[in-house]
N, C-alpha and C positions, 0 to 999 in steps of 0.2 A: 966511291959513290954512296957506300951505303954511311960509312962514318957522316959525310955531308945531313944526308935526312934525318940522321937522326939527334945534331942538334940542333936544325928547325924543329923538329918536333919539341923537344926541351924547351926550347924558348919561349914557342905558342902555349905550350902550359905553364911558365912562368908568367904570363902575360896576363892569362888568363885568371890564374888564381890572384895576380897583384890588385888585379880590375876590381874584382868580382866577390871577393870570399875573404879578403882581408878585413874586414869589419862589422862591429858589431854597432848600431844604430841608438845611441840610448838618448833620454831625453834629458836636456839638462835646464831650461826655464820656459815659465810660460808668461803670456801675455795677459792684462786685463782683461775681464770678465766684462762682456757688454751685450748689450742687446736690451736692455733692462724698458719694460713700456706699461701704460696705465690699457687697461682691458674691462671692456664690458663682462660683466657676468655671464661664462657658459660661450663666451669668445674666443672664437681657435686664436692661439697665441704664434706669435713667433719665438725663432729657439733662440735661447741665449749661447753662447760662443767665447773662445778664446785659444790660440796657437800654443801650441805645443812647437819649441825650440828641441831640435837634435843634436848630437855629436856623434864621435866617433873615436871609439876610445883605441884607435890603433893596433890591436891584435887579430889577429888570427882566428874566426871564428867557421864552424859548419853553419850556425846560423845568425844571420844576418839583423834581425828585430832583436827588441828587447821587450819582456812582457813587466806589464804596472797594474796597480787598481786605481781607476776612476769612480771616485765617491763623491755624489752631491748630494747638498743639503739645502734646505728652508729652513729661516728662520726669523722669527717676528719681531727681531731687532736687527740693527744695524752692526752684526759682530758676527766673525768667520770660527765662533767658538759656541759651542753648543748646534742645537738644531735637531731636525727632522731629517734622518737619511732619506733620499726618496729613490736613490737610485744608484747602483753599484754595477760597472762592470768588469771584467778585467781584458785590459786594451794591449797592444801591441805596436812599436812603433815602426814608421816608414821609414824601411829599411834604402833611403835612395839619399845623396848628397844633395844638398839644397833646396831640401822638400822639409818643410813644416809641414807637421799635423794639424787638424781643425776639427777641434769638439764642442759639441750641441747637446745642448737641451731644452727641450720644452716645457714651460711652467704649466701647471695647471690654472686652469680659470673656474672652478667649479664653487668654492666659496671667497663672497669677496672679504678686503683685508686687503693689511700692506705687506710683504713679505720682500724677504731680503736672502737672495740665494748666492752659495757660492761652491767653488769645487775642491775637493782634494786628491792630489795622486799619491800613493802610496807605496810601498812595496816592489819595487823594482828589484830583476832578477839579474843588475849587473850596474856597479856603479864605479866603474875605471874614470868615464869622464861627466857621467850625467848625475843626478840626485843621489843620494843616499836613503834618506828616510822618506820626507814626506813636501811636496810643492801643495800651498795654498793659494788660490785666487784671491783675487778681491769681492766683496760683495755687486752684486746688484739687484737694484731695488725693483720689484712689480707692485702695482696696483692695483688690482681689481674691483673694479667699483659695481654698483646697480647700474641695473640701466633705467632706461627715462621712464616717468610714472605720467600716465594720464589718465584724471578724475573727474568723474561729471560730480559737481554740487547738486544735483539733481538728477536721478538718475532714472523718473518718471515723470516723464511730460503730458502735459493735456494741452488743449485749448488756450493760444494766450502767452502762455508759457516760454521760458527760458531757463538756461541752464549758464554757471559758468564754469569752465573749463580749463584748470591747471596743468599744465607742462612742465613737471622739474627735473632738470637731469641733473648729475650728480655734481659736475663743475661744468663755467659756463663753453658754450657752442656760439658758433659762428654758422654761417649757410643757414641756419635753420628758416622755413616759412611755410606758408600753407600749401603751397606745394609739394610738402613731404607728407602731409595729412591726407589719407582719404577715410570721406565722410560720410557716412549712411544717414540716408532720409534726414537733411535739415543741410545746413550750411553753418559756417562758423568766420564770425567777424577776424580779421587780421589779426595773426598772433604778436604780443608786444610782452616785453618784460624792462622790467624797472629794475633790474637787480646786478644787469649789467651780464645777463642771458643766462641765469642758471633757469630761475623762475618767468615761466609764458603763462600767459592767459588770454582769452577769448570766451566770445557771449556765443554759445550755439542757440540757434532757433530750427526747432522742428520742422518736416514740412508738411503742408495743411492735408487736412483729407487721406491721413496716414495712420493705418494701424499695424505696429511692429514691435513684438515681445522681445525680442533679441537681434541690438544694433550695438556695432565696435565702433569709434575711430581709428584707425592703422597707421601710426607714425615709420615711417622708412627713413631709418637714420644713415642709410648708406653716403647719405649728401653730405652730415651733418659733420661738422669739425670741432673735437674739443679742445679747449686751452692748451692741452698737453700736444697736441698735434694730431690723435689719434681720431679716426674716425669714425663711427659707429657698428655696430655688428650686424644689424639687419632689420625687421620690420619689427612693431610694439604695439598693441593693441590697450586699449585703456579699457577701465572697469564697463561693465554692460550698461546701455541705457532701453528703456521701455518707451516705446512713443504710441499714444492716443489722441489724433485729435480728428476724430469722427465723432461729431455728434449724436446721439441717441434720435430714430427718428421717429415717428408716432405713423405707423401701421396702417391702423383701422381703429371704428370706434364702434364696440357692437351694445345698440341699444335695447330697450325691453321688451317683450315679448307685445306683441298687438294687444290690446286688449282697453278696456275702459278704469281707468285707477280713480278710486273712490278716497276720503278722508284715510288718513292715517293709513294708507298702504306704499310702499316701497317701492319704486321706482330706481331700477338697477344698470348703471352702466362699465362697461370696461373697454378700458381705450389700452390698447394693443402697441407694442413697443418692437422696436428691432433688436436690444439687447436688453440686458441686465439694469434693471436701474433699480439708487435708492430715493427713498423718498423723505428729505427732512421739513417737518412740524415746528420746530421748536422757535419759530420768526411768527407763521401761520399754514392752514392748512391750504392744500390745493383746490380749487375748484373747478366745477364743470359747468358752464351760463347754458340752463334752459331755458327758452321763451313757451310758457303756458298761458293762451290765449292770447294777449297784450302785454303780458308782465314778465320778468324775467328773476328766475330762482336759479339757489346756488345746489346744482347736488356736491355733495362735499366727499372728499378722499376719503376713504375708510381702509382699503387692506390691501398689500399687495408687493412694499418696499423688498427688493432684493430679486424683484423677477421683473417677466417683460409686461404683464398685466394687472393692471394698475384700476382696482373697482372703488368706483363713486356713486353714490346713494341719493334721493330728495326724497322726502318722506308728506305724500298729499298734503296740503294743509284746507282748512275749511276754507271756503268761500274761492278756491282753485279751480278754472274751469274751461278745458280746449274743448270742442267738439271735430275740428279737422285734421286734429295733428300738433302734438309738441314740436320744436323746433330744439335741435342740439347749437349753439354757439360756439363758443372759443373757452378752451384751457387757460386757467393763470395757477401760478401757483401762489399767489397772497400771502407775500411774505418769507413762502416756506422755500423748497428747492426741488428737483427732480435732478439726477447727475446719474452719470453711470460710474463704474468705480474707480475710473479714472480721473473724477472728477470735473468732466465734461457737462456744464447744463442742460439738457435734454432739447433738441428743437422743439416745440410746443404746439405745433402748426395742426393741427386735425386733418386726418386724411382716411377716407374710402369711411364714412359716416353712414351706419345702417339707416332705412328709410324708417321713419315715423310716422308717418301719414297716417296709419291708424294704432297709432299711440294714444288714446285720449283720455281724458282730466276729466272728472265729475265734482269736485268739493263740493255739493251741494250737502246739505245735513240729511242724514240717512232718515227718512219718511218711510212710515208705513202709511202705503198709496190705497189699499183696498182688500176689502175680503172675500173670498171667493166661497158661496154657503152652498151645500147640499141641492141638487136638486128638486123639483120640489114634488113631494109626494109622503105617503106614508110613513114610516119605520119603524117598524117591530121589532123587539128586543131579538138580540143579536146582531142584528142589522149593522153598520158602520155609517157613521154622520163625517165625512171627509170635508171640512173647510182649506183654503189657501189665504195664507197671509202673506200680501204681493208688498216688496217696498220698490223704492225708487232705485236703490241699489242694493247691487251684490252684499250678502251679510252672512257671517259665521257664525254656529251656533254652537254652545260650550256649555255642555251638561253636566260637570265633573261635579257639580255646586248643587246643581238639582236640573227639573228639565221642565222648559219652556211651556205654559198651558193660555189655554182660549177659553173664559169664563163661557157658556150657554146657559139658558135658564128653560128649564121642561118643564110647561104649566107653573107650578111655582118654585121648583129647587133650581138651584143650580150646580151646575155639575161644570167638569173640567176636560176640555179637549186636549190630548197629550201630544205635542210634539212628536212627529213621528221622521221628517225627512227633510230635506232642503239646503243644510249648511252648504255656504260656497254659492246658491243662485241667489236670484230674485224672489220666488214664492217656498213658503216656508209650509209645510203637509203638517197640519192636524186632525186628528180622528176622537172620536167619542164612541163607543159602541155600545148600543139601546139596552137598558138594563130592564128586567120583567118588572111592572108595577109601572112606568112609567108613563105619561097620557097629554099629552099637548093639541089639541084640536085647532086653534086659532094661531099656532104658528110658534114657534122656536125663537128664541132672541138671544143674539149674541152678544155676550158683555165684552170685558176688558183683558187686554192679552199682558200676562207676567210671566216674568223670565222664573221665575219659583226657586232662587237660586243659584240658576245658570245665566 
């Protein structure tokens, strides 16, 4: 009984080690090298591949694998000699009957270029029946291209305006259309290419009443098919575009101060703006239509280009004359432009106009209307002789030159009243003060008034 078990035992460990332990695993060819595709720039790639053939070289082994190095390279031409190593590791083979190995790699996509990779195994630690030295693959080729570019011709819009809009991708696509486009503020006509779909183009138009410093188009290449077969990598944004097409509005218009304007005085308005605007002359200058009395004057632009307040001047002229109230009219610009910096012509339309009603015009010629003499009585030296010289209008008095006198005549001399007060009103203060010796009994007479000067 016991001789019996014990050459079942024998036998199950003959069995076992014929099974199990009699071989060593080694690699003897591989297969082309494939997987090879065109890839957008910064595109997860797929990995390139190729089998690994085993054998078995018949002896008696503890261990079952055989160890090798897998080295792959890149290189910029089409040849399995020379290159960039990118990747080394040392592999082991599958130690089972009728199991091929399967090795992978993933190319980079980070600069584009054409590139041609391939593998080497080296070094094997057992060559009964598999390689000796060294198995070389075959090349295969990646692509890496850019991806698709889109351009505005115009990449600041106003008023009016159009842009058109280039699409290139690197070889031509299929699927592509406007519904891979999404569009900020405007719309863009049917994309079309003449080139047999590398090159798109489309007219964008702004949309009205839109102010926006920073707007993308976003192309979504997910759809898009190119020649090669491959698909696209994901969404694309094109260069920035600016869009203004809000016209500049006109505010307010604030007019001069109440008061009565006489020859040669200034008459000041500014009309009020919602943004920034400039002002071009070089056509004609802007105007502002006052109606004084029946007639209608230009106050003309004078200063203000690159802000929102924009001041126009009319300067009295003689024979000018409202008693109730000037009237503001309508802005033109004659010739010249008002825009904002976008290019936009300003709406011109006058709004929220300060009241005029007593705004009033005199161009009459400046008269002296009457003299206002001393009352009447005595004056003894020391005394003060105070006359008023009243005109018709407000007048300034300018003494730098010399200063304004009122001839009187005392019995027989005559003497000089000095200017003493008035500039800016109607009546102008001159005084005399009675000097000892002097004697008039039949009355004082007032000569002729000279500016002495002034």
């Amino acid at each position: 009984m016991k001789k019996i078990t014990l050459k079942i035992t024998l036998l199950f460990l003959f069995i076992f080690n014929y099974g199990y332990s009699q071989y060593r695993f080694q690699v003897s060819s591989i297969d082309a090298l494939s997987g090879g595709q065109k890839y957008e720039l910064n595109e997860p790639s797929n990995p390139l591949s190729f089998n690994i053939h085993v054998c078995a070289d018949g002896n008696r082994q503890p261990q079952l694998s055989t160890q090798y190095t897998l080295n792959w390279y890149v290189n910029t031409i089409n040849s399995t000699v020379g290159g960039t190593l990118v990747q080394s590791t040392s592999e082991n083979t599958v130690a089972q009957y009728n199991r091929d190995d399967f090795k992978t790699y993933s190319p980079g996509t980070s600069q584009a270029g054409t590139y041609y990779y391939y593998a080497v195994l080296s070094n094997p630690s057992r060559t009964v029946c598999g390689f000796s030295g060294t198995l070389v693959s075959t090349t295969q080729r990646v692509d890496v291209i850019l991806p698709p570019t889109i351009v505005f011709a115009d990449n600041v819009l106003s008023i009016g305006e159009t842009s058109l809009v280039t699409i290139t991708f690197s070889e031509a696509v299929t699927g592509f259309t406007n519904a891979d486009l999404t569009i900020a503020n405007g719309t863009l006509s049917t994309v079309s290419s003449s080139d047999g779909g590398i090159t798109w183009t489309a007219t964008f138009t702004p949309s009205a009443g839109t102010t926006a410093a920073t707007n993308v188009i976003t192309l979504d290449t997910t759809g898009i098919v190119y020649l090669s077969g491959n698909a696209g990598a994901g969404p694309i944004n094109s260069n920035n575009y600016a869009i203004d097409t809000v016209a500049p509005t006109i505010t307010s218009v604030t007019v001069p101060l109440n008061d009565t304007y006489v020859t040669g005085q200034e008459m000041d308005f500014t009309v009020n703006l919602d943004e920034n605007v400039n002002v071009f002359t070089a056509g004609g200058t802007p105007q502002l239509a006052i109606t004084i009395g029946s007639v209608t004057r230009q106050a003309q632009y004078v200063i203000g280009s690159g802000g929102k307040a924009l001041a126009f001047r009319y300067v009295v002229q003689a024979g000018d004359l409202d008693a109730d109230g000037i009237a503001v009219g309508s802005l033109t610009t004659n010739g010249g432009a008002i825009r904002d910096v976008a290019d936009n012509d300003a709406n011109i339309t006058l709004n929220s106009v300060g009241s005029t009603t007593d705004v009033l015009v005199d161009g009459s010629p400046t008269e002296l209307t009457s003299i206002t003499v001393p009352n009447d009585g005595t004056y003894i030296a020391g005394q003060n002789l105070d006359f008023a010289v009243n005109f018709n209008h407000k007048v300034n008095v300018f003494t730098a030159g010399g200063n304004p006198q009122l001839a009187i005549t005392i019995g027989s001399t005559t003497r000089q009243a000095q200017y003493v007060i008035g500039s800016g009103g109607k009546a102008l203060a001159f005084r005399y003060v009675v000097q000892v010796g002097e004697l008039d009994t039949d009355g004082i007479v007032v000569g002729n008034l000279t500016t002495n000067g002034g």
